[in-house]
PADO-133245 format. One record per residue: x, y, z of N, C-alpha, C in turn. Coordinates in steps of 0.001 Angstrom, whole numbers, padded with zeros to 6 digits. Last residue first. Example, Ala and Ser with C-alpha at 12.3 -4.5 7.8 and 13.67 -1.06 7.14 Angstrom:
<pts>
> nX:nY:nZ:caX:caY:caZ:cX:cY:cZ
> 012850:-002250:007080:013670:-001060:007140:012900:000030:007870 .
> 013190:-005690:007800:012300:-004500:007800:013200:-003300:007800 .
</pts>
This chain:
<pts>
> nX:nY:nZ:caX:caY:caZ:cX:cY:cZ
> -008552:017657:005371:-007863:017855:005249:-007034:018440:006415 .
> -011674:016596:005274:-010112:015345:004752:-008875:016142:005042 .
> -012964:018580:006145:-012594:017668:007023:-011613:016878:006938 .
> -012181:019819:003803:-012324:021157:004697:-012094:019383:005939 .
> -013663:018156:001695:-012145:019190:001470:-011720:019226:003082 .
> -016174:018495:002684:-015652:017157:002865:-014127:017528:002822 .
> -017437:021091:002007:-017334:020492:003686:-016727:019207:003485 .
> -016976:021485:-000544:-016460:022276:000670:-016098:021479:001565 .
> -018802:019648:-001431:-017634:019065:-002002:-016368:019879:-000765 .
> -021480:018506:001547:-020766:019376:000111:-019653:019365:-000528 .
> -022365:014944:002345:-021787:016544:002124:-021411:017372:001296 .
> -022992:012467:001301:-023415:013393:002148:-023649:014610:002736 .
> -022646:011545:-001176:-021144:011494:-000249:-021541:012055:001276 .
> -024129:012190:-003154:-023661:011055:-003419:-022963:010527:-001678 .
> -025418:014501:-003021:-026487:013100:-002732:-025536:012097:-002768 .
> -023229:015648:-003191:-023908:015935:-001631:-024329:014841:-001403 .
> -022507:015567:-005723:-021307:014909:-004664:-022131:015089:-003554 .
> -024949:016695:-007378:-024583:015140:-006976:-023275:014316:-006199 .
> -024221:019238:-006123:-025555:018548:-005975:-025225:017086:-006232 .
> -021883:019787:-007407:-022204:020139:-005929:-023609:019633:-005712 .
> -022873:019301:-010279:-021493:018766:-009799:-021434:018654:-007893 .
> -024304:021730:-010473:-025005:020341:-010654:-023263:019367:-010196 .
> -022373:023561:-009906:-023429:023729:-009193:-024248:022600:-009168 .
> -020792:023421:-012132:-020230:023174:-010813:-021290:023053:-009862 .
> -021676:022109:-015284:-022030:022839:-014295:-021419:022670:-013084 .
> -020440:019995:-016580:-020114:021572:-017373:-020593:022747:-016725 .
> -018022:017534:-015823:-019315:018027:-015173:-019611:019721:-016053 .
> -015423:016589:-016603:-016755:016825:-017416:-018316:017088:-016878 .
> -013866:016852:-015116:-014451:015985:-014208:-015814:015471:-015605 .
> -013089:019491:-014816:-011791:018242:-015282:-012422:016967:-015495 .
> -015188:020729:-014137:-015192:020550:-014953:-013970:019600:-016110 .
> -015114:019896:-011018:-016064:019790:-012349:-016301:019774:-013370 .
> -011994:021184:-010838:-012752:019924:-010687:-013802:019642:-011125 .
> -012941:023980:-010820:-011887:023182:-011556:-012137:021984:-011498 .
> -014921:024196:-009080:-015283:024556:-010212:-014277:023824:-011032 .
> -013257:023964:-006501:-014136:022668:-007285:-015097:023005:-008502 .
> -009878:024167:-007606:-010883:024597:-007393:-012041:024045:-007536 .
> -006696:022232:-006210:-008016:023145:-007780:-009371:023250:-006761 .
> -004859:021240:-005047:-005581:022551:-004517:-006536:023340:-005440 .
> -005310:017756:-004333:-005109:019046:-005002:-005622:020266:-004738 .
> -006139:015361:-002537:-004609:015431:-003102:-004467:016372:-003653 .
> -008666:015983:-002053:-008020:015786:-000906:-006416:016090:-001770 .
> -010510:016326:-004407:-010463:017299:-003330:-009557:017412:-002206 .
> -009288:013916:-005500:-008893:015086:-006223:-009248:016555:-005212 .
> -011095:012346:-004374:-009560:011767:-004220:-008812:013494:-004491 .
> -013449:012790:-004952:-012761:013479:-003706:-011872:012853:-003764 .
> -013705:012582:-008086:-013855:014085:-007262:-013127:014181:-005829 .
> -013628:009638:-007617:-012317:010384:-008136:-012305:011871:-007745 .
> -016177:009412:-006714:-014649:008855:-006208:-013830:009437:-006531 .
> -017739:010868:-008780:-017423:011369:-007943:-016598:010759:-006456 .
> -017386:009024:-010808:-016934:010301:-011217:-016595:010838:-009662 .
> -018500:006869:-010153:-017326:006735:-010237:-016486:008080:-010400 .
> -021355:008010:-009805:-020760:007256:-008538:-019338:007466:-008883 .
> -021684:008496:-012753:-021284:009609:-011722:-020601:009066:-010631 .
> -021770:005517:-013263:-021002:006268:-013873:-020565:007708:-013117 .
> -024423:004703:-012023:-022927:004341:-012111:-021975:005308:-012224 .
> -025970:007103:-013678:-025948:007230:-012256:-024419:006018:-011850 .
> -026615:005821:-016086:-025613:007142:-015848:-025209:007591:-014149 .
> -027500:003334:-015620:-026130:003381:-015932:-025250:004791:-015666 .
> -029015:003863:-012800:-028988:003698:-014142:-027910:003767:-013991 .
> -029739:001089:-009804:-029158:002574:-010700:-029077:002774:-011720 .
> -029765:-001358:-009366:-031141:-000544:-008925:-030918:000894:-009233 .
> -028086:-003590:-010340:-027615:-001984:-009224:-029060:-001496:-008680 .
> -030130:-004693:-011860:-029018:-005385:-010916:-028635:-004232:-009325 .
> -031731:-003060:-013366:-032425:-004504:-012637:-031500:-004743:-011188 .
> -030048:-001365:-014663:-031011:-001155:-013279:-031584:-001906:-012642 .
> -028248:-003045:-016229:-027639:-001603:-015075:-028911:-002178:-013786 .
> -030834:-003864:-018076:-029611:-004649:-017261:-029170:-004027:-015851 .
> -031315:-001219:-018878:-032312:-001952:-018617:-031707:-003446:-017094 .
> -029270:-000072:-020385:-029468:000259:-018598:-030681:-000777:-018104 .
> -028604:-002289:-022009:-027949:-001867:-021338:-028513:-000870:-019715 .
> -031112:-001802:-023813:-030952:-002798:-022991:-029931:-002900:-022054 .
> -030653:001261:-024613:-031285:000788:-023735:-031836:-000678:-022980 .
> -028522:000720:-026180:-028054:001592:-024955:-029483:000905:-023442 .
> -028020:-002488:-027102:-028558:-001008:-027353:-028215:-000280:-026190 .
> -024303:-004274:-027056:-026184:-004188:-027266:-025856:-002354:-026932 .
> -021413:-004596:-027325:-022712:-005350:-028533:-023805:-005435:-027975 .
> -020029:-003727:-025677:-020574:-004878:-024681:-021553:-005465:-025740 .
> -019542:-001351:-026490:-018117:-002479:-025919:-018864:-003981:-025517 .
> -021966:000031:-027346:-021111:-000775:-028271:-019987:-001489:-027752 .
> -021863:000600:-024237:-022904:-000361:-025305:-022216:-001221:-026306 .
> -020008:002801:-023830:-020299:000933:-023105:-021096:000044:-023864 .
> -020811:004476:-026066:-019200:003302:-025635:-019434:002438:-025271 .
> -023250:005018:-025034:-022756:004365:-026418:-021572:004031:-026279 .
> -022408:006546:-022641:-023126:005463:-022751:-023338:004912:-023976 .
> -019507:008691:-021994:-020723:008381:-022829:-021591:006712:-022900 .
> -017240:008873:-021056:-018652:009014:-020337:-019688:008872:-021266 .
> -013916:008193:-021365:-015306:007741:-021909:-016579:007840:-020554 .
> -011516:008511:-020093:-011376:008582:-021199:-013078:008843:-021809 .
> -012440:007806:-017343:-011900:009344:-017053:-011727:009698:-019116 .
> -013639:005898:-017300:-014033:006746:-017177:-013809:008302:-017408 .
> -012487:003256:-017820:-012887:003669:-018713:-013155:005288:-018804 .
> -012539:001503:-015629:-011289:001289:-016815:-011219:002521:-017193 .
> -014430:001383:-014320:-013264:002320:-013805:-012466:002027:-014880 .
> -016076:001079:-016724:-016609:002329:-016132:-015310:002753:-015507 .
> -015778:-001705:-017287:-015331:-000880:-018261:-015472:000325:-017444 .
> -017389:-002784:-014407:-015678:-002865:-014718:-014935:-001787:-015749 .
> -019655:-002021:-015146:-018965:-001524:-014445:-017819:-001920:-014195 .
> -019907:-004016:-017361:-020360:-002754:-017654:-019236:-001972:-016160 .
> -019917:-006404:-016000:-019092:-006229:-017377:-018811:-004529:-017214 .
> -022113:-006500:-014353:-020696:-006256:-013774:-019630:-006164:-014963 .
> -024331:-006268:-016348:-023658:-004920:-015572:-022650:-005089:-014346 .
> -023824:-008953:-017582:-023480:-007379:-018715:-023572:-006311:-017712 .
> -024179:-010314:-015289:-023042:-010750:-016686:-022618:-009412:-016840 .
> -026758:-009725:-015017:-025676:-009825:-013785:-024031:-009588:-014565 .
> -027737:-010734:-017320:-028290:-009584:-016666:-027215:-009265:-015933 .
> -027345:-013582:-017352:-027065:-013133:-018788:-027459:-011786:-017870 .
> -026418:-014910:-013764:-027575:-014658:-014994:-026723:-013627:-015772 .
> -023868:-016802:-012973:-024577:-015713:-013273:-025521:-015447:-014044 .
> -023554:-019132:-011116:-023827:-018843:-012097:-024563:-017994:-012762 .
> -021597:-018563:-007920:-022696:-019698:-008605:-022865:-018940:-010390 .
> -019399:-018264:-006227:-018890:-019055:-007031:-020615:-019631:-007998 .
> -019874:-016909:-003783:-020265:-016327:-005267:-019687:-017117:-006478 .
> -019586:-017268:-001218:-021053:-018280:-002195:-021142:-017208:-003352 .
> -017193:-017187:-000026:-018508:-015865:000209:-019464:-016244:-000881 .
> -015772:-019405:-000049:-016290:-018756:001477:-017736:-017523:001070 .
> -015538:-019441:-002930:-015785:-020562:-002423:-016387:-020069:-001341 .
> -013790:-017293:-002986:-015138:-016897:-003851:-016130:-018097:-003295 .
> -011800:-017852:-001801:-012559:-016900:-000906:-013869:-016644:-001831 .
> -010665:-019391:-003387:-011321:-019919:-002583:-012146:-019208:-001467 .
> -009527:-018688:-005442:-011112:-019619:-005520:-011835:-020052:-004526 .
> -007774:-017244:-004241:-008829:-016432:-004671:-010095:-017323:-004777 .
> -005963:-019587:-003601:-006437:-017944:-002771:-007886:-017459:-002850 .
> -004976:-020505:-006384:-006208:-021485:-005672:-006772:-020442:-004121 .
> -004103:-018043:-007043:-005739:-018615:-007747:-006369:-019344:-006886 .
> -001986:-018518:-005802:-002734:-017198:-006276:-004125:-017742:-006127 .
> -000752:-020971:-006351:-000923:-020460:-004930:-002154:-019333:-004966 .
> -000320:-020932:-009057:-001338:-021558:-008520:-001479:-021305:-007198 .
> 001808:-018539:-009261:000214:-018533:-009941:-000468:-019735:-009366 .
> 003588:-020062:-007747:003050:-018639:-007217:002008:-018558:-007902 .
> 004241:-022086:-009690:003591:-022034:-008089:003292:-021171:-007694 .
> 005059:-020686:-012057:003935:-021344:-011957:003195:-022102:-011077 .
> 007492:-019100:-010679:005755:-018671:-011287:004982:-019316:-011477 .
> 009344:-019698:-008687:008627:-020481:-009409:007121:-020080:-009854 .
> 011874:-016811:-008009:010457:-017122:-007285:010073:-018422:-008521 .
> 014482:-016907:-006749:014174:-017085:-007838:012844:-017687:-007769 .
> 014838:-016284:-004050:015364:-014862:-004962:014938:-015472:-006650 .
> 011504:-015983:-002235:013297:-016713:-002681:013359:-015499:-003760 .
> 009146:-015123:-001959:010291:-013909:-001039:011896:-014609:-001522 .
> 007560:-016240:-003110:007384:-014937:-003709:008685:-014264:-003153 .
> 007007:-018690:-001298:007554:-018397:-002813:007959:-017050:-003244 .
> 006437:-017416:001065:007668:-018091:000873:008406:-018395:000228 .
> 003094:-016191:000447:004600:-015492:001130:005774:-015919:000838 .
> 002609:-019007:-000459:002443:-017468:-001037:003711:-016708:-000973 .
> 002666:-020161:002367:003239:-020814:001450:003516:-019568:-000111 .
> 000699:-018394:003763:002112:-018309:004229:002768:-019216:003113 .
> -001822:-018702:001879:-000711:-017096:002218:000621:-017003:002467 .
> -002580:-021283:002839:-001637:-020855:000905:-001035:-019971:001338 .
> -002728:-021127:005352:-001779:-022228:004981:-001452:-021395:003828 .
> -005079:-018680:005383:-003635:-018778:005782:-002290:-019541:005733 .
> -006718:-020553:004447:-006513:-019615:003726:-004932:-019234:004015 .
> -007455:-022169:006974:-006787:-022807:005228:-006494:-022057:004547 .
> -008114:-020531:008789:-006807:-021236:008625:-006663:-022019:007654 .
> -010765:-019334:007863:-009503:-018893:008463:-007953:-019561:007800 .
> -012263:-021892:007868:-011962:-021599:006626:-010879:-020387:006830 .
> -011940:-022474:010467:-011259:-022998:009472:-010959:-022436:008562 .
> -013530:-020209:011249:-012054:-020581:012175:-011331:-021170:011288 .
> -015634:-018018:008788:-015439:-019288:009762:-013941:-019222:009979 .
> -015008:-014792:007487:-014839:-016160:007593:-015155:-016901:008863 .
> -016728:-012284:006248:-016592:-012773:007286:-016227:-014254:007522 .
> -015930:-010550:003483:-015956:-011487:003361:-015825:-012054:005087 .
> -016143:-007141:001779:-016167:-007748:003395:-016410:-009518:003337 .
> -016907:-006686:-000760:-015795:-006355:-000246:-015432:-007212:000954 .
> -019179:-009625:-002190:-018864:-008033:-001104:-017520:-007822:-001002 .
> -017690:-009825:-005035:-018012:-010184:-003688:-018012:-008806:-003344 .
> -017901:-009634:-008179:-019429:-009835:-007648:-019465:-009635:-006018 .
> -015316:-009909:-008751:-016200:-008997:-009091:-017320:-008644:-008214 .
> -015010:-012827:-008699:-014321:-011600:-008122:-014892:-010589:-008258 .
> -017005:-013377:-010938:-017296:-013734:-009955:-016632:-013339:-008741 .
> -015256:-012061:-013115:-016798:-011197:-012628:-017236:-011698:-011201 .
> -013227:-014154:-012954:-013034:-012519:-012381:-014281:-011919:-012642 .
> -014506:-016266:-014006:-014096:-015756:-012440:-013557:-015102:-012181 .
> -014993:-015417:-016316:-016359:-016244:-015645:-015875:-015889:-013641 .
> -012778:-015221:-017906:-013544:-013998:-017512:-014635:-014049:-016309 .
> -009739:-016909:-015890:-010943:-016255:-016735:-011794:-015655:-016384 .
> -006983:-015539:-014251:-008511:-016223:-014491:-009085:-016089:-015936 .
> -004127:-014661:-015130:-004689:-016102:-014447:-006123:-016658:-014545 .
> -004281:-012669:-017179:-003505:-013401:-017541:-004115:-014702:-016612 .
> -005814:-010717:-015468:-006330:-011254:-016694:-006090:-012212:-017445 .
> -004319:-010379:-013065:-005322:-011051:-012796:-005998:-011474:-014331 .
> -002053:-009459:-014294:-002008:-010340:-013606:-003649:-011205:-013009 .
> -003271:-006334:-014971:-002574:-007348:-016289:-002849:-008925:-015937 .
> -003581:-005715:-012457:-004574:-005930:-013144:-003993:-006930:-014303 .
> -001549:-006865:-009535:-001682:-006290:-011204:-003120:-006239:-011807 .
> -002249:-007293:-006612:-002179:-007742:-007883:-002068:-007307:-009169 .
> -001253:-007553:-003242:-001325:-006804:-004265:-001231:-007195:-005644 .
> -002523:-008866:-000207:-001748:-009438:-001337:-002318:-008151:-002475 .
> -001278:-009272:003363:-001842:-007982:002270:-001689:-008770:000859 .
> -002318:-011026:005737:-001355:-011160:004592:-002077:-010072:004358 .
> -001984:-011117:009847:-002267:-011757:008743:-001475:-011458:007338 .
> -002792:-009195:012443:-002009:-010070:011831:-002831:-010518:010605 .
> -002421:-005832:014465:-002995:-006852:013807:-001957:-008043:013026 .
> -001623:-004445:016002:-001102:-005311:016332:-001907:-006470:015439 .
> -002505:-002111:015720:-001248:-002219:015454:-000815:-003493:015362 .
> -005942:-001910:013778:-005144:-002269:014945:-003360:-002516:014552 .
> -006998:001536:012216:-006125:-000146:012617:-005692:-000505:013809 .
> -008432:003700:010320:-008276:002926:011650:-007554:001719:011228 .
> -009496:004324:007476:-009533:004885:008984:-008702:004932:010077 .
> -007853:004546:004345:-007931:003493:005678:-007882:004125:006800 .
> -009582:004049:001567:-009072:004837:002516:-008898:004003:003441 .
> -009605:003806:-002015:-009922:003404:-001211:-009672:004489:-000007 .
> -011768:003742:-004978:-010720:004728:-004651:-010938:004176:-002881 .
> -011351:001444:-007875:-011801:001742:-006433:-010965:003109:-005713 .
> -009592:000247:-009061:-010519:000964:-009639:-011372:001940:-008971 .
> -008965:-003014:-008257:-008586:-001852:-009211:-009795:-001028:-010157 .
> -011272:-004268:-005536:-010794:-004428:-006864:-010370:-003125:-007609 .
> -010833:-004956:-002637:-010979:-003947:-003500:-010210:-004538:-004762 .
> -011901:-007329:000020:-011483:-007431:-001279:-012110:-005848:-002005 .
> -010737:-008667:002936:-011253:-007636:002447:-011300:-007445:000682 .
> -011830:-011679:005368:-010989:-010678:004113:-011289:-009879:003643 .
> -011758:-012626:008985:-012034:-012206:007475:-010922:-011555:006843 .
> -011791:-013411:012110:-010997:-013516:010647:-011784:-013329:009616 .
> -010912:-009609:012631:-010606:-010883:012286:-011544:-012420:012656 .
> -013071:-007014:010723:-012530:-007948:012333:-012290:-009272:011865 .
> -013354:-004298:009585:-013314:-005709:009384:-012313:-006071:010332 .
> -015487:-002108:008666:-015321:-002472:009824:-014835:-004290:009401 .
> -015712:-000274:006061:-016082:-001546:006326:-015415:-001502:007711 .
> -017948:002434:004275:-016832:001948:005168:-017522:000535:005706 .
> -018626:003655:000917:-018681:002709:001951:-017347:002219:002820 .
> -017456:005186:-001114:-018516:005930:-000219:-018828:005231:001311 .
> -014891:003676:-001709:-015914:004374:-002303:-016655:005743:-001633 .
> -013985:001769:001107:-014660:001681:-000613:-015489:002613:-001132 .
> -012267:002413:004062:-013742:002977:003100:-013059:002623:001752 .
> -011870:000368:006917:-011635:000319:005209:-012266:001155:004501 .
> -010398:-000543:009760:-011712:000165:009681:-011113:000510:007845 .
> -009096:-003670:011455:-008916:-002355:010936:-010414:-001551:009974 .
> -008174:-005824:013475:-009434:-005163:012692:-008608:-004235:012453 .
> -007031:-009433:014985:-007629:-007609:014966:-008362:-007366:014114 .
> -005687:-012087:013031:-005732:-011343:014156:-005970:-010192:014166 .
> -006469:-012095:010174:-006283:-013598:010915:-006181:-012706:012640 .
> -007167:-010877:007287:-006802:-010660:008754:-007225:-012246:010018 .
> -006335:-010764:004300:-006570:-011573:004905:-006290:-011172:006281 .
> -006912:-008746:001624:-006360:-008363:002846:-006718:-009527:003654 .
> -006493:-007677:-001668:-006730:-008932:-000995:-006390:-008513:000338 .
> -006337:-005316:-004447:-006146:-005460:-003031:-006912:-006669:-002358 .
> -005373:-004718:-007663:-006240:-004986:-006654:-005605:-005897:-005546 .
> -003899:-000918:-007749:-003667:-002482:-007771:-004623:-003009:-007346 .
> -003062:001616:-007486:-003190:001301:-008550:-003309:-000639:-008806 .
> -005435:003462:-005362:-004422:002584:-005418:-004486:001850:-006942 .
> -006181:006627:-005036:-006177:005511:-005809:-005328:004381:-006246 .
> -007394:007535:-001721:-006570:007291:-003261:-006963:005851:-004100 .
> -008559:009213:000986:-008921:008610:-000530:-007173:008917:-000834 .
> -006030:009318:003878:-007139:009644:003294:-007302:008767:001905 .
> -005474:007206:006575:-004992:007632:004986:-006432:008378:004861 .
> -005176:008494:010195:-005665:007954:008846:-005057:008099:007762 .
> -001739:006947:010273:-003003:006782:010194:-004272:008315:010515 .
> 000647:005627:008540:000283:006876:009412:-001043:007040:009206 .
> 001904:002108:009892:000963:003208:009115:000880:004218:009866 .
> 003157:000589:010991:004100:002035:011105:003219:002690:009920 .
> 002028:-001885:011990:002594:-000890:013295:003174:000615:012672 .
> 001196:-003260:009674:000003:-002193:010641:000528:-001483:011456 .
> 002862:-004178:008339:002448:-003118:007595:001753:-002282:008662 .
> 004097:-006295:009148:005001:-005522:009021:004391:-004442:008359 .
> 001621:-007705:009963:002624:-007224:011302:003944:-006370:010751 .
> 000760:-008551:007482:000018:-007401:008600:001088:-006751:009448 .
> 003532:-009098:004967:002442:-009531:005805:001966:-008571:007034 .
> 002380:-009101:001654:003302:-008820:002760:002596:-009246:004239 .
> 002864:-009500:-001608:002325:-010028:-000595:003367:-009348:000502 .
> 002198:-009027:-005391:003124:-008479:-003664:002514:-009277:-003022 .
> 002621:-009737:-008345:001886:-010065:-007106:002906:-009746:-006101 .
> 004090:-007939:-010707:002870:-008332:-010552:002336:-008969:-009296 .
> 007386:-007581:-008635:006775:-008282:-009264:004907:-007904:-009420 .
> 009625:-006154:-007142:008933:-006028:-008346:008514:-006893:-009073 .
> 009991:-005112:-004469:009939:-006671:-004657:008694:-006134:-006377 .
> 011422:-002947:-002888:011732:-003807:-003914:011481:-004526:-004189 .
> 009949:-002229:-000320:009452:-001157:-001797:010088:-001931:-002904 .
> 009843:-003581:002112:008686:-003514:001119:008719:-002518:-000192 .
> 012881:-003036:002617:011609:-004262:002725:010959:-004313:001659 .
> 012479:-000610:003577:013411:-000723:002491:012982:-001915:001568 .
> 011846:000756:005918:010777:-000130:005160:011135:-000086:003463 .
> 012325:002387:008528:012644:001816:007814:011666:000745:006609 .
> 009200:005165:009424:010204:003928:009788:010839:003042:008483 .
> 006066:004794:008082:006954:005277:008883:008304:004274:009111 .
> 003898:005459:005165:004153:004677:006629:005683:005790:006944 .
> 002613:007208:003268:001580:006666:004373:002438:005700:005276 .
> 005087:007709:001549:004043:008653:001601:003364:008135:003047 .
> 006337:005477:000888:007102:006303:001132:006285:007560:001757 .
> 004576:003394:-000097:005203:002813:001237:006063:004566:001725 .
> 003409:004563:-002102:002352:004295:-000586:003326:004190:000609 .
> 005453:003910:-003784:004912:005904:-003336:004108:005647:-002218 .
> 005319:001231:-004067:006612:002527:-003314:005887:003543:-002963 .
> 002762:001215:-005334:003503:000312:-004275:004739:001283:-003148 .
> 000921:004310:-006661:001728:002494:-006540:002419:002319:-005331 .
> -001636:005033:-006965:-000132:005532:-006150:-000168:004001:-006019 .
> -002912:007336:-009871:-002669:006013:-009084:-001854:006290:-008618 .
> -004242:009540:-011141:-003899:009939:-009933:-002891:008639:-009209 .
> -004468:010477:-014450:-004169:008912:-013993:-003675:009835:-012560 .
> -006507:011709:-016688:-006364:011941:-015250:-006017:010628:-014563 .
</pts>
């Protein structure tokens, strides 16, 4: 069950108006900037699954973000960070907002960091509230970002350091640059494999054996950190994808439960309620 909507299909599906612009630039890292994305969204988006991870630097306005289950309210200046995997949405915007979008490959982020700082990507809130400065240093790389990426013979190995030094540095602004405990390690490990993983593997011996321990030091880990078991992760992710799938298809949510490996629809409708608030009905019925 691959639902992802890449780059084009977003730009052709959720905006308006010429935007020839933004659908050719085929590379592992996009960048664009606010003022050519916020005036011709059709707003709201509902859930999807974007197939990329998402950087959003807002330097002027707000726009309103749901992760998951969670909505963010983000006012300039801050950043927003979804990592691939995530099923996102976008409420609200200002038209007139400003700043950078940057889109990344997954491939692309494995190839630049290491593992130590992509968990530490991993680890941020989504919502990152910046200081004035730290604002405008971010914005120096973006627009330098931007400039490489838009010649017709981009210098990859400036665009990869533009990248990184981006990213180190919003890990720098939101104090997750520190050193993870051996605990922290194995259940952001763990939930990374989960959106990798999910729709192929629900079983909790996968993750285990991917990660060389017992099942039950594994949730032991899970629950210290999340305060959830592992199987409870794991639904969380199940049921992102449930309402991406309630909004983009006309199956049935018996169909869905069980696409879903849920083998009861009725236990399937009990943990999208506790999960999402509402019934799988009543959320269909509003997204739509």
């Amino acid at each position: 069950m691959d639902k992802q909507v890449r780059a084009e299909e977003f730009v052709n599906r959720f905006m308006t108006g010429s935007m020839e612009h933004l659908k050719h630039i085929h590379s592992p890292v996009k960048i664009f900037r606010l003022s050519e994305i916020a005036p011709n969204l059709k707003i709201p988006i509902p859930p999807i699954f974007f197939g990329y991870n998402l950087l959003v630097h807002i330097t002027e306005g707000y726009f309103k973000h749901q992760i998951g289950t969670e909505v963010y309210m983000v006012e300039a200046p801050a950043v927003l960070i979804s990592n691939y995997g995530n099923i996102s949405a976008i409420n609200s915007v200002d038209k007139m907002a400003q700043g950078h979008c940057i889109l990344i490959n997954d491939n692309a982020m494995t190839s630049l960091f290491r593992e130590q700082e992509i968990l530490n990507i991993f680890t941020i809130s989504p919502l990152v509230n910046l200081k004035t400065k730290e604002s405008e240093d971010l914005n120096q790389l973006l627009k330098l970002l931007y400039k490489e990426l838009r010649v017709s013979e981009p210098y990859r190995e400036l665009s990869d350091s533009l990248l990184k030094s981006t990213l180190l540095k919003v890990i720098k602004f939101s104090d997750s640059n520190r050193q993870l405990s051996r605990k922290q390690e194995i259940a952001m490990r763990f939930k990374q494999l989960v959106h990798k993983n999910f729709n192929k593997e629900k079983r909790l011996n996968f993750y285990a054996d991917k990660l060389a321990l017992s099942v039950n030091y594994l949730n032991r880990c899970v629950t210290s950190i999340f305060k959830k078991s592992s199987k409870e992760i794991i639904q969380e992710v199940l049921i992102m994808h449930a309402q991406l799938l309630l909004v983009e298809s006309n199956k049935s949510i018996a169909d869905i439960a069980y696409e879903l490996d849920f083998s009861d629809p009725s236990y399937f409708s009990r943990i999208f309620r506790k999960t999402v608030g509402v019934s799988p009905s009543t959320y269909r019925m509003r997204a739509k």
